[in-house]
C-alpha positions as CSV (number, residue, x, y, z in Angstrom):
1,X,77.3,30.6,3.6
2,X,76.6,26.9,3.9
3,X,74.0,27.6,6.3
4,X,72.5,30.0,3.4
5,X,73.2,27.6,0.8
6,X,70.7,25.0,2.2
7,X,67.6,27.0,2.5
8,X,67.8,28.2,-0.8
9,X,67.7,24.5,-2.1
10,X,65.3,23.7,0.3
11,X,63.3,26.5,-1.0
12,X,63.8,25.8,-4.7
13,X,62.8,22.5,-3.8
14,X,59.9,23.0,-2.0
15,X,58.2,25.5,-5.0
16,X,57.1,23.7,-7.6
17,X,55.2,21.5,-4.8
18,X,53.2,24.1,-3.8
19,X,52.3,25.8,-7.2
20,X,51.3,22.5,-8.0
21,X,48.8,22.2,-4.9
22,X,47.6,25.4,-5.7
23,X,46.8,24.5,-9.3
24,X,45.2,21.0,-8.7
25,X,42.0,21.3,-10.0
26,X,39.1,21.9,-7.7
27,X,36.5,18.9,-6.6
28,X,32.9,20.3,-7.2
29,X,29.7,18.5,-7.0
30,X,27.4,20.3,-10.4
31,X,23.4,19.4,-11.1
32,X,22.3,19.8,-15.1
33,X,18.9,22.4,-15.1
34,X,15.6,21.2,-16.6
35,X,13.3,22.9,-17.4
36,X,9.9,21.8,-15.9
37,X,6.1,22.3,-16.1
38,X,5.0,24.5,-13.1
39,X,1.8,26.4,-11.8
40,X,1.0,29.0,-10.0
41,X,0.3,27.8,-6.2
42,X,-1.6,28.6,-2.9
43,X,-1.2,27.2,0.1
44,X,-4.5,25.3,1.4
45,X,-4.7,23.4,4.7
46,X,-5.1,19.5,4.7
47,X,-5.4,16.4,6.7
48,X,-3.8,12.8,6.3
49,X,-6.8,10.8,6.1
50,X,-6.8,6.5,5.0
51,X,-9.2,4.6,3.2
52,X,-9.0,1.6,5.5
53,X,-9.3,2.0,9.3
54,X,-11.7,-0.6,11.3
55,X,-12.1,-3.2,13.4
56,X,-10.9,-6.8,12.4
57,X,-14.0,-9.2,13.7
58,X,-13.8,-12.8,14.2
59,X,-16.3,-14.8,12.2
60,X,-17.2,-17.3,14.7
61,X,-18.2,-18.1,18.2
62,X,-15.7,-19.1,20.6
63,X,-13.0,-18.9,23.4
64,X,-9.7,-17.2,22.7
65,X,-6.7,-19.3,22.9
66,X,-4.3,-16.4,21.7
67,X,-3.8,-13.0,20.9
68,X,-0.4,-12.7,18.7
69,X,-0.4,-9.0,18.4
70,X,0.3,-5.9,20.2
71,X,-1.5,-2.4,19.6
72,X,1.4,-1.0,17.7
73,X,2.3,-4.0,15.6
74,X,2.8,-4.2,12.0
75,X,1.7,-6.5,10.1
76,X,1.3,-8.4,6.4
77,X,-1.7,-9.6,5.0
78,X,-2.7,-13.0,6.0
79,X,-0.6,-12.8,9.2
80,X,-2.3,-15.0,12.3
81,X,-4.2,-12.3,15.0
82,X,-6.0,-14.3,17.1
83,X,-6.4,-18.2,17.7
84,X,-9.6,-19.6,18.9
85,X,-10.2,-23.0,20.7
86,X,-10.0,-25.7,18.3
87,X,-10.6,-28.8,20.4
88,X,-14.4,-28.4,20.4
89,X,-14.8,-28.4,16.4
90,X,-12.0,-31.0,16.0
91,X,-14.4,-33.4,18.1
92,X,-17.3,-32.1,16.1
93,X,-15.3,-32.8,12.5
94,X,-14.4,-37.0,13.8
95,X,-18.4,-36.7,14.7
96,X,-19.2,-36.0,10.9
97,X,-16.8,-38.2,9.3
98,X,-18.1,-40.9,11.5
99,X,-22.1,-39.7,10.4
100,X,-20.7,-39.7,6.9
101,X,-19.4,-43.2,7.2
102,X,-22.6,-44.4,9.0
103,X,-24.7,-42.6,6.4
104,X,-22.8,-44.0,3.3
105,X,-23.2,-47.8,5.0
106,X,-26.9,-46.9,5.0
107,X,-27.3,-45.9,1.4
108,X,-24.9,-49.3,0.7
109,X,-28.0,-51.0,2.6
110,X,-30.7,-49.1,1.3
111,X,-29.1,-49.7,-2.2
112,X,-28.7,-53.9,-1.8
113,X,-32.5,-53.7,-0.9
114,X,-33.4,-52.0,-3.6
115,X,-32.0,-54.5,-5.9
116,X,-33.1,-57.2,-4.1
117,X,-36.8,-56.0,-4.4
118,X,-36.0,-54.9,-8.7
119,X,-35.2,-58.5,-9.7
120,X,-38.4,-60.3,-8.4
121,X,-40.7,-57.2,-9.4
122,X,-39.3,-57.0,-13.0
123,X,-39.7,-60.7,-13.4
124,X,-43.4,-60.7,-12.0
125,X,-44.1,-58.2,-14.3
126,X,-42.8,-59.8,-17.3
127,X,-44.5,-62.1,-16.7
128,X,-48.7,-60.1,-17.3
129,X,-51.0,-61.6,-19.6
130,X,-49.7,-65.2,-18.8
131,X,-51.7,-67.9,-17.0
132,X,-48.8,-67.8,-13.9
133,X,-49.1,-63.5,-13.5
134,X,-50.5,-63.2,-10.0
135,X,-52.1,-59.5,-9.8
136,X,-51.6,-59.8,-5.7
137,X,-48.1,-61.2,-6.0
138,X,-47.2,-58.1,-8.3
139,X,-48.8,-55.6,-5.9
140,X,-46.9,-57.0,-3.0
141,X,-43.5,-56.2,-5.3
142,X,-44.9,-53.1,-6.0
143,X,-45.1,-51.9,-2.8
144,X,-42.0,-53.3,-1.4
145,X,-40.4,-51.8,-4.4
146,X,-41.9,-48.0,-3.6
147,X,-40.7,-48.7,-0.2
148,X,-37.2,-49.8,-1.0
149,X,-36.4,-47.1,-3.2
150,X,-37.9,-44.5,-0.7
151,X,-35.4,-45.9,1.8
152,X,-32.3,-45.5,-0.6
153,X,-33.7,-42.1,-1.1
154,X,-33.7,-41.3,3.0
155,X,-30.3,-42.8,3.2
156,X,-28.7,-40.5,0.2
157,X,-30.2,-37.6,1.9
158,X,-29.2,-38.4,5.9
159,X,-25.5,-39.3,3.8
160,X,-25.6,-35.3,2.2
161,X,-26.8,-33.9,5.8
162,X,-23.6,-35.3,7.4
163,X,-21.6,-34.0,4.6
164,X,-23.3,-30.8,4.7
165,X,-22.6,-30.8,8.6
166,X,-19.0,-31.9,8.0
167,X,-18.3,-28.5,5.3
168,X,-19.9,-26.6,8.3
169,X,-18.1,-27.6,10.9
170,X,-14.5,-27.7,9.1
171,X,-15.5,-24.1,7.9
172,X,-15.8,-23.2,11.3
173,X,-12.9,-24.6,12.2
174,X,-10.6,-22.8,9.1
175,X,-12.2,-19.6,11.2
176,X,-10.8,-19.9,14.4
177,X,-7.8,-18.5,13.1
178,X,-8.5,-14.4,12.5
179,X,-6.2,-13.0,10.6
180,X,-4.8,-9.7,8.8
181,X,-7.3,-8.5,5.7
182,X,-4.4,-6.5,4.8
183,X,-0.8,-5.0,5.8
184,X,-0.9,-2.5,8.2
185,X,-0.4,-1.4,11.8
186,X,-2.7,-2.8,14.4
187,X,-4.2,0.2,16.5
188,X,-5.7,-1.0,18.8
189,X,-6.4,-5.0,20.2
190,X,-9.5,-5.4,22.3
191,X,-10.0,-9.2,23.1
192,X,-8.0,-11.7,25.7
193,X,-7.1,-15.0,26.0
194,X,-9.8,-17.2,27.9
195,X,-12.1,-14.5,26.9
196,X,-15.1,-15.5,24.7
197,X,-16.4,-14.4,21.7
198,X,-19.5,-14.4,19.6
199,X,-19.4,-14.1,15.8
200,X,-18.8,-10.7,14.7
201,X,-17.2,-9.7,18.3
202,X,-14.3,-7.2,17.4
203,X,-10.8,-8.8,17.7
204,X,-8.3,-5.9,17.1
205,X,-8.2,-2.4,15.1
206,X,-5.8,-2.1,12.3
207,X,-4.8,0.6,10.0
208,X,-3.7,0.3,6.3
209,X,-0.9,2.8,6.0
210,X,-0.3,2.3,2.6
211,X,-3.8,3.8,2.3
212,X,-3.5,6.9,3.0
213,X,-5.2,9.5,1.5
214,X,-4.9,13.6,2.2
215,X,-8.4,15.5,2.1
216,X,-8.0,19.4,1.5
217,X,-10.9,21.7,1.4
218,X,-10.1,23.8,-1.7
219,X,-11.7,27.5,-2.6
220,X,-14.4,26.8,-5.6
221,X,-12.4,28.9,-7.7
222,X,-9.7,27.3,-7.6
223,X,-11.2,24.4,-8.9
224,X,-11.0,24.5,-12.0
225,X,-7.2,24.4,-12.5
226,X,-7.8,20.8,-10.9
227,X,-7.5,17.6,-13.3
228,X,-7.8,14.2,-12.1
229,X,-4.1,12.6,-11.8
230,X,-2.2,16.6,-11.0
231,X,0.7,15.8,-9.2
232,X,1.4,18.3,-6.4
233,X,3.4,18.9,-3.4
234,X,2.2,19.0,0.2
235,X,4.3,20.1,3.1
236,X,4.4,18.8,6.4
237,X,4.9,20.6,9.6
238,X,8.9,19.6,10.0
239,X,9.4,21.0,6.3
240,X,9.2,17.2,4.3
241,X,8.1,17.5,1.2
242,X,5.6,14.6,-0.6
243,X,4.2,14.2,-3.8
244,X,0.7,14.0,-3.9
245,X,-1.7,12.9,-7.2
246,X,-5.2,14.3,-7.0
247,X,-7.5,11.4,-6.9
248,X,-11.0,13.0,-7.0
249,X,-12.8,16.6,-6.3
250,X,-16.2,15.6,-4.3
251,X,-18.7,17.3,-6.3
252,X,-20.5,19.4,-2.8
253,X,-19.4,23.0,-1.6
254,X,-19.3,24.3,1.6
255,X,-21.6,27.3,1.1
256,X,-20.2,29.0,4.5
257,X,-16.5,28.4,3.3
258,X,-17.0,28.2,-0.1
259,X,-14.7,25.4,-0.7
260,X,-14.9,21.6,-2.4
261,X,-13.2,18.9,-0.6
262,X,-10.2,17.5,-3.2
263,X,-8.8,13.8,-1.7
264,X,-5.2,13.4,-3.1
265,X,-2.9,9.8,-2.7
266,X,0.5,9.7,-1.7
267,X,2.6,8.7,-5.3
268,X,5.3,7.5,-2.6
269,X,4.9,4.7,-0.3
270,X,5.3,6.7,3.1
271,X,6.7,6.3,6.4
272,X,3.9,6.4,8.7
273,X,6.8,7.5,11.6
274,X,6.4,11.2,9.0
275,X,2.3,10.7,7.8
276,X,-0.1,9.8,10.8
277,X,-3.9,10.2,10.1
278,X,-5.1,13.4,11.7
279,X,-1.7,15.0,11.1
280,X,-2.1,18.4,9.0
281,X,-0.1,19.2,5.8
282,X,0.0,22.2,3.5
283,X,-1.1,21.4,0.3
284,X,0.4,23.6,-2.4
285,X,-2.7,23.7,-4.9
286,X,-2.3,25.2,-9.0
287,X,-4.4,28.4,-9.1
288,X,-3.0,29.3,-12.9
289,X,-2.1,27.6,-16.0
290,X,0.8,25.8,-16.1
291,X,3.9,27.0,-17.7
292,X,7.3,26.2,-18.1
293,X,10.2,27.6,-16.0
294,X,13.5,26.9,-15.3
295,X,14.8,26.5,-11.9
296,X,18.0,26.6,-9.7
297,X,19.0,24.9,-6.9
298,X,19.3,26.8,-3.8
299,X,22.8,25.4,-3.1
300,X,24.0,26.7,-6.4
301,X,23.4,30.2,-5.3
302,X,26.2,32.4,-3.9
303,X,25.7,35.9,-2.8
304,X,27.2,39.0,-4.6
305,X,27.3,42.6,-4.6
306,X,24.1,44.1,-6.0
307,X,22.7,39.9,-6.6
308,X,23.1,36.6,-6.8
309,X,25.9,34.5,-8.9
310,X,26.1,30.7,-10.0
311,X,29.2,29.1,-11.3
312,X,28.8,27.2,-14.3
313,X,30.9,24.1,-15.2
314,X,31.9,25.0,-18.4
315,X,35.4,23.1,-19.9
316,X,36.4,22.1,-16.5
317,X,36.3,25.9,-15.7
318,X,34.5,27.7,-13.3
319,X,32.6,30.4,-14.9
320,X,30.5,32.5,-12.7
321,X,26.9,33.9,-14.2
322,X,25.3,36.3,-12.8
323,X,21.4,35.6,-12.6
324,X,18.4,37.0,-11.7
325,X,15.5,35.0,-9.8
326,X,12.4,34.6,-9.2
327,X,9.4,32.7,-7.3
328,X,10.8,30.3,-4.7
329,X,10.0,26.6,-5.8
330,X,10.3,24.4,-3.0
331,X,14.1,23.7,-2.6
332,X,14.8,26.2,-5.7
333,X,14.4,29.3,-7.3
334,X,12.9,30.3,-10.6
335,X,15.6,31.6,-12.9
336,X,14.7,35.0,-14.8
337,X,18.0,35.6,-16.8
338,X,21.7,34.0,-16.4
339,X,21.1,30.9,-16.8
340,X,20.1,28.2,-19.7
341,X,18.7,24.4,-19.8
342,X,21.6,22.4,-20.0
343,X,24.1,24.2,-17.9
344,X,25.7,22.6,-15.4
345,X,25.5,24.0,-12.0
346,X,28.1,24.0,-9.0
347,X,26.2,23.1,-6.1
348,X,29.0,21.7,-4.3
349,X,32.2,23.5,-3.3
350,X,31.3,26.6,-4.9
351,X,32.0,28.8,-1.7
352,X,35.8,29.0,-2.3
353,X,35.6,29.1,-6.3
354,X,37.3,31.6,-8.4
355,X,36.2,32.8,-11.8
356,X,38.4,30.4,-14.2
357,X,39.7,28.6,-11.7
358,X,40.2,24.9,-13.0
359,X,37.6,22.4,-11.4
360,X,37.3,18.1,-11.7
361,X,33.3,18.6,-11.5
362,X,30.9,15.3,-10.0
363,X,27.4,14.9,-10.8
364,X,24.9,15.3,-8.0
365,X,21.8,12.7,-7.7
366,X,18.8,15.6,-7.2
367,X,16.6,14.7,-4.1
């Protein structure tokens, strides 16, 4: 009896704990529907293409002192490539600033002269129509006046030549350093060190991979559902899906195909470990006018006898719909009938739910 006694309290006990686990409202992850502006679309073959892709050239002649990248790099703008020799042009920079200085004594000299010749020859001249003015005397000033100034002019000009030769060779110099035009990946590098160069000799290959573009050759008539600036979606061959703007419709058809190449920009920056130039895409091109739909997520979708059901958050209730849908719209369906902008969608621990059954929903961040 005692023996009874005790698992009948412990029973009584143990109850109201498990109603009260069964009752505790359900964690559920919901998504609100949109509705949003959709085409008609056909799937038309593509390839990643880029805008920039070239060789990277140094701009002067010389030996390679280092190479600073590997083929497979990346890279920022204005990041060091290749050092050339220096010492040369640094010999040839002291040269000119010791021309300069030897130019600027010059024109000091050439200057002194000048004004040692003007005082005598403006006095001489003052002094025409007088009974002293020697006509011999002021053609000797002359002269050596013409001459002085013509120095002062030789010594101005041999002073801007060694300044001109200076700029030169300190441009050269800023240039033995090649560096990156622009961000990117370097492709390919095709110099050494101790190996020289002449101007315009091909350093490295580099790739702009926030220039990629996607060409696909679209049927004519198809093209007029096209507007600069349509957003569409392009799939790659592992099933990612990017957003794609058009960015121009090349106005020449393919009379054996009958198609007009369309060149579309990645909205997205991209990874170039998913988009690699050459690498083919599906494009998913409009072929009717736009129109507004609502859609579902596929997650939100359970099956049921004779369809398909979706349990909407509604009170902290679940309450199951029971909806009919349509086209398939990348990672969602097209929703016929059942369903309403607005509602709030279990996409998350629906599998287990029952109609009614209380639920502490969570909003989902849409991908």
């Amino acid at each position: 009896m005692h023996i009874l006694r005790c698992v009948l309290i412990g029973f009584v006990m143990l109850g109201p704990q498990s109603l009260a686990a069964q009752e505790r409202a359900a964690a559920v992850g919901v998504q609100q529907l949109e509705a949003r502006v959709l085409s008609e679309t056909v799937p038309v073959f593509a390839e990643v293409t880029t805008s920039r892709d070239g060789a990277v050239a140094g701009r002067i002649a010389g030996n390679v002192e280092r190479v600073n990248v590997l083929a497979g790099d990346r890279v920022e703008a204005g990041d060091l490539l290749v050092e050339l020799s220096r010492e040369l042009l640094s010999i040839r920079v002291d040269q000119s600033q010791a021309q300069i200085a030897e130019a600027q004594a010059g024109t000091a000299t050439a200057r002194a002269r000048l004004d040692q010749v003007q005082i005598p020859f403006e006095r001489t001249a003052a002094l025409r129509g007088t009974a002293t003015f020697s006509q011999g005397r002021f053609d000797d000033l002359q002269a050596d006046l013409f001459e002085a100034r013509s120095q002062l002019a030789e010594a101005e000009a041999r002073e801007i030549s060694a300044q001109s030769r200076l700029a030169e060779t300190e441009y050269q110099l800023e240039r033995t350093s090649v560096t990156a035009p622009f961000s990117g990946v370097i492709l390919e590098v095709s110099t050494i060190p101790g190996a020289f160069i002449q101007a315009g000799t091909p350093v490295v290959r580099m790739l702009d991979t926030s220039a990629f573009e996607v060409k696909a050759n679209v049927p004519a008539r198809y093209v007029d559902f096209l507007t600069q600036g349509d957003e569409v979606t392009a799939d790659t061959e592992n099933g990612v899906q990017i957003m794609l703007s058009l960015r121009a419709v090349l106005p020449v058809e393919n009379p054996s195909t009958r198609t007009r190449t369309a060149l579309f920009t990645t909205i997205d920056a991209m990874d170039a470990n998913l988009v690699a130039v050459g690498q083919s895409l599906t494009v998913n091109v409009p072929v009717g006018e736009a129109r507004e739909v609502l859609s579902v997520p596929k997650d939100a979708l359970v099956q049921a006898r004779g369809g398909w059901t979706v349990f909407v958050a509604a009170n902290d209730k679940a309450e199951p719909r029971t909806v009919t849908i349509g086209a398939p719209l990348g990672n969602s369906y097209e929703v016929l009938d059942g369903l309403q902008a607005g509602d709030l969608v279990v996409v998350r621990g629906n599998e287990r739910l029952r109609p009614g059954q209380d639920i502490a929903p969570s909003v989902v961040e849409t991908n």
